[in-house]
C-alpha positions as CSV (number, residue, x, y, z in Angstrom):
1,X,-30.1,21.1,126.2
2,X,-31.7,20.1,123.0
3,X,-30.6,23.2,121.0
4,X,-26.9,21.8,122.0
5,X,-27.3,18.3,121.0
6,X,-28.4,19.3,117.3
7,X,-25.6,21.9,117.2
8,X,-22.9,19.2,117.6
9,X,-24.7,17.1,115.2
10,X,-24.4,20.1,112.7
11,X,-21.1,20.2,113.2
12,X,-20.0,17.1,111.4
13,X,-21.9,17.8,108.1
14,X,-21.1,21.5,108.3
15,X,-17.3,20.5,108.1
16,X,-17.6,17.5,105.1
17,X,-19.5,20.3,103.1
18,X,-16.6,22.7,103.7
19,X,-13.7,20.1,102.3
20,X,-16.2,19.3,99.4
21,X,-16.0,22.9,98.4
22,X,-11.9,23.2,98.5
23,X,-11.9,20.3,96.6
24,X,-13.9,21.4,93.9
25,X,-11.8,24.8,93.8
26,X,-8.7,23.1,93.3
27,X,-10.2,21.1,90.3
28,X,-11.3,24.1,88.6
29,X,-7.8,25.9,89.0
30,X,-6.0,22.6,87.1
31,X,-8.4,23.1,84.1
32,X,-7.9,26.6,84.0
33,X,-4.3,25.6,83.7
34,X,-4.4,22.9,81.2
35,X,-6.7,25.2,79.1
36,X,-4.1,28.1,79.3
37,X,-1.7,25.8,78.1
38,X,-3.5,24.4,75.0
39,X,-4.1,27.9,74.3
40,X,-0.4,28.6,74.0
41,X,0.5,25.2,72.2
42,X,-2.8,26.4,69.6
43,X,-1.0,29.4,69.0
44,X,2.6,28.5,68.7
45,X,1.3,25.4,66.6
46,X,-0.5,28.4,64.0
47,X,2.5,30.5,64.0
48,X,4.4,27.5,62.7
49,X,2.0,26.9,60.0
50,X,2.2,30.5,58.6
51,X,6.0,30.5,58.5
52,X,5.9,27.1,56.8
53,X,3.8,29.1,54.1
54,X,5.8,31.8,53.7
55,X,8.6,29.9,53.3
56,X,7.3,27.7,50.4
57,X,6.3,30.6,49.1
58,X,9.9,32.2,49.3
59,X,11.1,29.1,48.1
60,X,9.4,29.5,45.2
61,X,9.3,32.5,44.1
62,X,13.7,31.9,44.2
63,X,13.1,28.6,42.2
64,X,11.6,31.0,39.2
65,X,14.2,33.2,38.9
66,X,17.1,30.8,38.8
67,X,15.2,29.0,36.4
68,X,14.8,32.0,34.5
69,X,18.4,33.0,35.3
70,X,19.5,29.8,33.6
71,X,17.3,29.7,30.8
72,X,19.1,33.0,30.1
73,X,22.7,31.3,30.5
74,X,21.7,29.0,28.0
75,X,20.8,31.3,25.6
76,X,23.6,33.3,26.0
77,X,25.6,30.2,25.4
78,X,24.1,29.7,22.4
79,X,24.9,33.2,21.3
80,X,28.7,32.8,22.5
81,X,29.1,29.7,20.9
82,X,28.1,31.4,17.7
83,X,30.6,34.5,17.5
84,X,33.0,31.7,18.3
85,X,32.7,29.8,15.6
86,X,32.3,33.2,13.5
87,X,36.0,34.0,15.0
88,X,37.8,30.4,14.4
89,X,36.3,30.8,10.5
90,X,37.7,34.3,10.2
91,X,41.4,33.1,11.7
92,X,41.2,29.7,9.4
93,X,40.3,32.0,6.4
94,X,43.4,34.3,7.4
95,X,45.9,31.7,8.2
96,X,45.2,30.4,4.2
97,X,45.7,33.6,3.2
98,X,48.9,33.7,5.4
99,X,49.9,30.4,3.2
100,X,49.4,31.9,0.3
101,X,51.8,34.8,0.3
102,X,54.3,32.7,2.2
103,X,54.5,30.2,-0.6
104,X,54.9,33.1,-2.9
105,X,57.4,35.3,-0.9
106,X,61.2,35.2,-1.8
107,X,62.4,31.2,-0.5
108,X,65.5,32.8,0.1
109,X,64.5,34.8,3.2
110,X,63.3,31.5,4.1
111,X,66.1,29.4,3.8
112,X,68.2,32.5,5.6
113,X,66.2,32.0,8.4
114,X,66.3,28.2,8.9
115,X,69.9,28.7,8.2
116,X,70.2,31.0,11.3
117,X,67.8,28.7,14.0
118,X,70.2,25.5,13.0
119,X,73.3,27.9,13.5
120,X,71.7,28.6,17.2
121,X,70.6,25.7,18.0
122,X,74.1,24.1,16.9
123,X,75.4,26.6,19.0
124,X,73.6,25.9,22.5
125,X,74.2,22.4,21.7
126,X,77.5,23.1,22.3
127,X,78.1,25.0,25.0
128,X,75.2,22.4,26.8
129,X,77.9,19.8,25.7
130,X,80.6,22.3,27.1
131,X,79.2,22.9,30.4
132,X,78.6,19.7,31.5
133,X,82.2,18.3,30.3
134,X,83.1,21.4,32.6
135,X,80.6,20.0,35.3
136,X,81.5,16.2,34.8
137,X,85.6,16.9,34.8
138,X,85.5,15.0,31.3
139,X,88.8,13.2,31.7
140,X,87.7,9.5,31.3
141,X,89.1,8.5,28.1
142,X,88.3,4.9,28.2
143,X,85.7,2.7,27.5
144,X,84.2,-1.0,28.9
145,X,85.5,-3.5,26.3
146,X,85.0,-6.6,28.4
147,X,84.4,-8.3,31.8
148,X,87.1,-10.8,31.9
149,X,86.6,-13.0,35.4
150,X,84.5,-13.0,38.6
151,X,85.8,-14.2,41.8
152,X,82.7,-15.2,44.5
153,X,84.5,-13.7,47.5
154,X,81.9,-15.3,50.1
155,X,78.3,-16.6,50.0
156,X,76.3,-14.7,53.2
157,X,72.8,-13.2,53.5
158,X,69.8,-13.7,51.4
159,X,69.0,-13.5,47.3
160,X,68.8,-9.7,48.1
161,X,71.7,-7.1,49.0
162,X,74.7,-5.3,48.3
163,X,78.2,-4.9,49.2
164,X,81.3,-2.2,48.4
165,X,84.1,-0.4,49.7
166,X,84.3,3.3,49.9
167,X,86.2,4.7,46.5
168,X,86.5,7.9,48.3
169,X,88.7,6.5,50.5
170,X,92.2,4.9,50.9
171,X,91.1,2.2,54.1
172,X,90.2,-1.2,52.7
173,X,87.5,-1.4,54.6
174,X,84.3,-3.9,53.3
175,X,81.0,-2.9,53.7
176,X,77.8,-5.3,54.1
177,X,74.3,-4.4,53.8
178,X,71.8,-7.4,53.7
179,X,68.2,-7.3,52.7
180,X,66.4,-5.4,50.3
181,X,64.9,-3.5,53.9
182,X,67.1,-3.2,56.8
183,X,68.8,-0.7,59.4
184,X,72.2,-2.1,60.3
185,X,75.5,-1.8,58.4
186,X,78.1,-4.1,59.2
187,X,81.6,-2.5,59.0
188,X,84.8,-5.3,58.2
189,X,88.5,-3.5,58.0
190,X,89.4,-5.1,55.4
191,X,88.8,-8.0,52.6
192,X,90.3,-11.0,54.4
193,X,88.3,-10.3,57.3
194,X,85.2,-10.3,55.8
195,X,85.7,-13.6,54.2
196,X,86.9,-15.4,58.0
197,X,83.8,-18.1,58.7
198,X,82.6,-16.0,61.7
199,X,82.8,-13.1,59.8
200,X,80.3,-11.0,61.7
201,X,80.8,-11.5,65.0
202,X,84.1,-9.1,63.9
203,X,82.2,-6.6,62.6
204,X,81.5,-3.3,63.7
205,X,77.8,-2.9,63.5
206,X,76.2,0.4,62.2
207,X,72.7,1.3,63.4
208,X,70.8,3.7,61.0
209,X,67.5,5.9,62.3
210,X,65.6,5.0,59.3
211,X,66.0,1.6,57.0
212,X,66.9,1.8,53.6
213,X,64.6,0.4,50.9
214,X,66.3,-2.0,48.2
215,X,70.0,-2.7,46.7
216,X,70.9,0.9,45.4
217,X,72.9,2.2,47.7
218,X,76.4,3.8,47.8
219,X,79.4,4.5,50.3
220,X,81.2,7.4,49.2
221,X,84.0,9.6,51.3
222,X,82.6,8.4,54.6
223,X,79.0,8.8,54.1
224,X,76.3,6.2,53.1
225,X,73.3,7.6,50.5
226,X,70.4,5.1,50.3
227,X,66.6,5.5,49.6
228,X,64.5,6.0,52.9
229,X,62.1,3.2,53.2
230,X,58.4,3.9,53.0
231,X,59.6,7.2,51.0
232,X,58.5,7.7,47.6
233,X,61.9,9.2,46.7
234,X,64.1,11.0,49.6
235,X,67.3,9.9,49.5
236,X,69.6,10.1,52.9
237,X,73.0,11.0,53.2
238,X,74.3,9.3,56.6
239,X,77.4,10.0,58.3
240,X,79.1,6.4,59.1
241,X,80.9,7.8,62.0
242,X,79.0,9.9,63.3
243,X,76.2,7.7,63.2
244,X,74.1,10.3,62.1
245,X,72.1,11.6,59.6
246,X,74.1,15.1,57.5
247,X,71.4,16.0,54.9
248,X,68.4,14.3,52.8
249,X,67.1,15.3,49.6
250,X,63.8,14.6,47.2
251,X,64.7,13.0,43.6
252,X,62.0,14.2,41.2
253,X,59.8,12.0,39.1
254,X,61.8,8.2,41.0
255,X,60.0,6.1,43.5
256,X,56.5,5.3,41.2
257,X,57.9,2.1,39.5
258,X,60.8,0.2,39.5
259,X,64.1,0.7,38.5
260,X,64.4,-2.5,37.0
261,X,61.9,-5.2,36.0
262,X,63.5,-7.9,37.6
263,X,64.8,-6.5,40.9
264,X,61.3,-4.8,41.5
265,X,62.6,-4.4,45.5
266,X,64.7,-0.9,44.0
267,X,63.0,1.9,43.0
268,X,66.5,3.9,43.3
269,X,69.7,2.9,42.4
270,X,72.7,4.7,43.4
271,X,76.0,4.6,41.4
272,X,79.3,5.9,41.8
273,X,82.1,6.5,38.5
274,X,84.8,8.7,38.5
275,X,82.8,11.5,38.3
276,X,80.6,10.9,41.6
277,X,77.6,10.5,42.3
278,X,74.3,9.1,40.2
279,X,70.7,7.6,40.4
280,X,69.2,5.7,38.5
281,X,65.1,5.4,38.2
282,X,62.3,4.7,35.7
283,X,59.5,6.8,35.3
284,X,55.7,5.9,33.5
285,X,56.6,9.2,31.3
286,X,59.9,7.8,29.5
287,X,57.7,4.3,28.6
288,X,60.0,2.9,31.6
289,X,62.9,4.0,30.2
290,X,65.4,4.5,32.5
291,X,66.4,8.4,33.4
292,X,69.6,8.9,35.0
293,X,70.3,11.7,37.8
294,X,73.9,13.4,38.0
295,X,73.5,14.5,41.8
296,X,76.1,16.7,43.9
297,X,76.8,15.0,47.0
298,X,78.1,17.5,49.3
299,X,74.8,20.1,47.9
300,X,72.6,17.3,47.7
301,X,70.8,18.7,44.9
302,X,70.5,17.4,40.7
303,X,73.0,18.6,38.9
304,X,71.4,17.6,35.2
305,X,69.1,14.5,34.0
306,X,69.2,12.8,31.1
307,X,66.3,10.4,30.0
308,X,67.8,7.7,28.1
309,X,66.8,5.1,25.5
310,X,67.7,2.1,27.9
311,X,64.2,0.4,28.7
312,X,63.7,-0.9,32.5
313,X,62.4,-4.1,30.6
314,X,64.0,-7.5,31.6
315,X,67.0,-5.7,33.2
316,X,68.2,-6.8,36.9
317,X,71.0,-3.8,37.3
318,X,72.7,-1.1,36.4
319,X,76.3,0.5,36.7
320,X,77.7,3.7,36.0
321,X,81.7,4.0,34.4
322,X,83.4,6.5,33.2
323,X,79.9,8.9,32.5
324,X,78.4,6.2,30.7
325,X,75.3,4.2,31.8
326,X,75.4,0.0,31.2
327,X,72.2,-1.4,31.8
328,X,72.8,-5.5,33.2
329,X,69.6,-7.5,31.6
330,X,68.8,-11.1,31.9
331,X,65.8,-13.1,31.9
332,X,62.9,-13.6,34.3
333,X,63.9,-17.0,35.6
334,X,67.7,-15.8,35.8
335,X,69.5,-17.0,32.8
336,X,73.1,-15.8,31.6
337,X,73.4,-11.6,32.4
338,X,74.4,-9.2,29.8
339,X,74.8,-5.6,29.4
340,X,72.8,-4.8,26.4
341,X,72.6,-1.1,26.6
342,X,75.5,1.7,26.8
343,X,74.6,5.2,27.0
344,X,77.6,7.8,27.4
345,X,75.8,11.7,28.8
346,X,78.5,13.4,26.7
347,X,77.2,11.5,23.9
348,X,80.7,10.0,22.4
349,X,79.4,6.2,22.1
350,X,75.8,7.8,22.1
351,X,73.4,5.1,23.0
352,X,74.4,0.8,22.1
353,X,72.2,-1.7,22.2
354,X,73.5,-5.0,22.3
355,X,77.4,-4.5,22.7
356,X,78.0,-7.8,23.0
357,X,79.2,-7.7,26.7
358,X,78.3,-10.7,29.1
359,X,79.1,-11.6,32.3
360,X,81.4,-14.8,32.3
361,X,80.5,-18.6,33.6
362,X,77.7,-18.1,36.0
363,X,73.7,-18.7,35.7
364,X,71.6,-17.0,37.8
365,X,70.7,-13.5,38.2
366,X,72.1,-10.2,40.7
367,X,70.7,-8.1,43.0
368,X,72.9,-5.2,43.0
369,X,75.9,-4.1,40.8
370,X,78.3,-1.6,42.0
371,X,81.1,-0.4,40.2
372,X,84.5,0.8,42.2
373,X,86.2,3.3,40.3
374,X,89.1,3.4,42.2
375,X,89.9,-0.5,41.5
376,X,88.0,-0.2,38.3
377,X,86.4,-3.6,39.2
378,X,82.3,-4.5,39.7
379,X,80.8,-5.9,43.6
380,X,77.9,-7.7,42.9
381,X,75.7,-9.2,44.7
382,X,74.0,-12.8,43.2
383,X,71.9,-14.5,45.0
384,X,73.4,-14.8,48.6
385,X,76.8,-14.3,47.2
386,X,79.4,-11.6,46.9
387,X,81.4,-11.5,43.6
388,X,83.8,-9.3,42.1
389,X,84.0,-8.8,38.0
390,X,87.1,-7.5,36.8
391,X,86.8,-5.2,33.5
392,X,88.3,-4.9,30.5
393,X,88.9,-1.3,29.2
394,X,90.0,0.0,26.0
395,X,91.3,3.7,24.7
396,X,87.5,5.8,23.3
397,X,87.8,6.4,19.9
């Protein structure tokens, strides 16, 4: 009886001493593991550090020898530099020497020669001035000698716009574009219905896809060209009709500056003579001279360019006649206009400055100037109102 009381007092003790030992078992597996680890960490940790070195060590050993490669560059530089000079001496020596026995030789042979570059150049002088008389159908045989009277048809709109009939065709039909940006053409059928007080409510309104940018553009056998806005220099050929667009084109060099000082809102003007179609731009090359732009309207493509002596400088507008350019100048805060530059392309009045040619009994300054060669007459467009100049042509000489 006393053996089984002590052996359930064992009991108890027996089992605390039991979990005391799994306990400590478990503790020493988690240090085994945590010691494994650091192990690996040591020796990743090392093999980082020996890369590190062999990489500086790469990195040096490449520094050396593109130091050294350079160092060899420079030499060989030197070297090249050298012979170089060597060779311009030697050619300087022998172009002297070329001198001499040309200053000695026969002048004859010389003057023979000259003789024959000025008979060739003469020559493709003239057919140049053959082809494009050819190209241009030369048959304008007069001149602008005077504008004699201006009639303000209407006042409408704002300082900036333009307004024209259609030389290319036999309608009377009046054609109204406000603003130096917009996207509607409005359409009258004739002349007396444009100047009625409620003028547009009878119009017939053209939408276009894309605005125009400006005053320079043209109606010419049913088709509106005008510079695309926010375009450098594509120029659109719109069917008024069809209300769509038939064909663009890019006009070289235009659209950096304007094409005249005071009417800085066109950077391409459009013009119309008997010959067609024209632009008119300025470029920074020509000084802000003005080039002008023969263009083939059905092709949309350049035909030929001239640059031409007639500055940008204080003009307002521009006008084409006959295949001669007048450039309309005036002064900044809009005094009396004048056309103080004439060039003809087929170089019969050549380039005139000054002519003497002003625009009669009105102050202020235009916005556009279009010239009609059917009726021979000028629609202009100053400030907010629509005017016609009629001219005054004499016989070329």
């Amino acid at each position: 009886m006393v053996a089984l009381q002590v052996y359930f007092l064992l009991i108890p003790s027996l089992m605390s001493i039991m979990g005391a030992a799994q306990y400590v078992m478990q503790d020493a597996a988690l240090l085994s593991y945590i010691d494994q680890r650091f192990l690996s960490l040591e020796k990743r940790v090392e093999k980082c550090s020996r890369d590190l070195l062999e990489y500086m060590d790469e990195f040096r050993e490449f520094s050396k020898a593109v130091l050294s490669r350079l160092a060899r560059l420079s030499t060989d530089k030197a070297e090249l530099k050298g012979e170089v000079e060597n060779l311009l001496m030697r050619v300087e020596h022998a172009q002297r020497d070329i001198d001499y026995f040309g200053s000695v030789m026969d002048s004859n042979a010389c003057v023979e020669v000259h003789e024959d570059l000025l008979k060739q150049q003469l020559l493709e002088e003239a057919e140049e001035k053959k082809r494009l008389k050819l190209m241009l159908n030369a048959s304008c045989d007069h001149m602008l000698a005077g504008i004699r009277s201006l009639k303000v048809v209407k006042k409408t709109g704002g300082k900036h716009g333009s307004w024209m009939k259609d030389p290319g065709k036999k309608h009377a039909k009046i054609y109204l574009l406000s603003g130096s940006v917009n996207n509607v053409v409005l359409e009258f059928a004739n002349i007396m219905a444009f100047m009625e007080n409620n003028q547009t409510l009878k119009a017939r309104r053209v939408p276009l896809p894309v605005p125009w940018e400006g005053t320079g553009h043209v109606i010419y056998q049913g088709f509106l060209f005008y510079h695309r806005h926010g375009s450098l220099n594509e120029i659109v050929k719109f069917h008024l009709q069809r209300r769509g667009v038939a064909d663009q084109m890019l006009l070289p060099g235009a659209g950096r500056i304007p094409a005249y000082e005071l009417s800085p809102q066109t950077k391409i003007d459009l013009a119309l003579d008997e010959q067609g179609l024209w632009a008119l731009h300025a470029e920074p090359e020509t000084g802000g001279n003005i080039v002008l732009t023969k263009i083939n309207p059905v092709a949309m493509a350049v035909e030929h360019s001239w640059d031409t002596p007639c500055s940008s400088r204080d003009a307002e507008a521009a006008f084409m006649a006959c295949n001669t350019l007048h450039v309309v100048y005036n002064s900044p805060s809009g005094g009396s206009s004048r056309i103080q530059c004439v060039y003809d392309v087929l170089g019969a009045l050549n380039a005139r400055t000054n002519p003497g040619l002003h625009f009669p009994k009105r102050q202020g300054g235009h916005s556009s100037v279009h010239y009609n060669p059917k009726e021979k007459q000028l629609f202009a467009w100053g400030d907010g109102s629509q005017i016609i100049y009629k001219l005054h042509t004499e016989q070329k000489v």
